[in-house]
C-alpha positions, 0 to 999 in steps of 0.5 A: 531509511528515508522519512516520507511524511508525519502519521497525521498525513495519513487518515485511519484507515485509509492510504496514499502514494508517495515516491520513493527511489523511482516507484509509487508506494501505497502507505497505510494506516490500519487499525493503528498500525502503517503498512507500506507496498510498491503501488503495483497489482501482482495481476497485471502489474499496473498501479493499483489505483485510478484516483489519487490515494484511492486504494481502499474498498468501499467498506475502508477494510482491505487494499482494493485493485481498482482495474479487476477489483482484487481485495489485499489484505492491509496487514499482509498484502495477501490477495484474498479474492480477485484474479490474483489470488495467492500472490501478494503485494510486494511490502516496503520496510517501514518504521514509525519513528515517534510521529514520522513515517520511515521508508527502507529500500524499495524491493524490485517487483516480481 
């Protein structure tokens, strides 16, 4: 495991990027919880986002594929709607640590 940055870093609801081992990883807070996934669309197999740490729809409730629009589940990673429907963001093991963000080996994607 490998801290990556502090709870506070992240607004609620909300995501952002951070490297780890060579890949873009989205970190997110939602509805207290931090879920972690290779930055990386099932779809096409491009990053997620055109912004910096712009990754979630307008409404703040699910991951958002900037390119086709597809909505993820933040919980799950699960594709709800859009061209990738059925297939799923590839998850990072992640721990909280008191206020610190912890990050496990980073998967290869599909």
């Amino acid at each position: 495991m490998e801290h990556i940055c502090n709870l506070d870093d992240i607004e609620h609801e909300s995501a952002r990027e951070f490297q780890k081992d060579g890949q873009p990883i989205l970190v997110a807070k939602f509805d207290g919880q931090i879920h972690a996934y290779i930055n990386w669309c099932p779809h096409l197999g491009i990053e997620l986002n055109f912004m910096p740490d712009e990754f979630m729809d307008s409404d703040k409730q699910f991951i958002m594929c900037a390119n086709h629009g597809a909505l993820f589940e933040v919980q799950t990673g699960h594709c709800l709607s859009g061209p990738c429907l059925g297939d799923k963001l590839v998850p990072v093991p992640v721990e909280v640590r008191g206020e610190q963000v912890w990050l496990g080996e980073v998967p290869e994607p599909a």
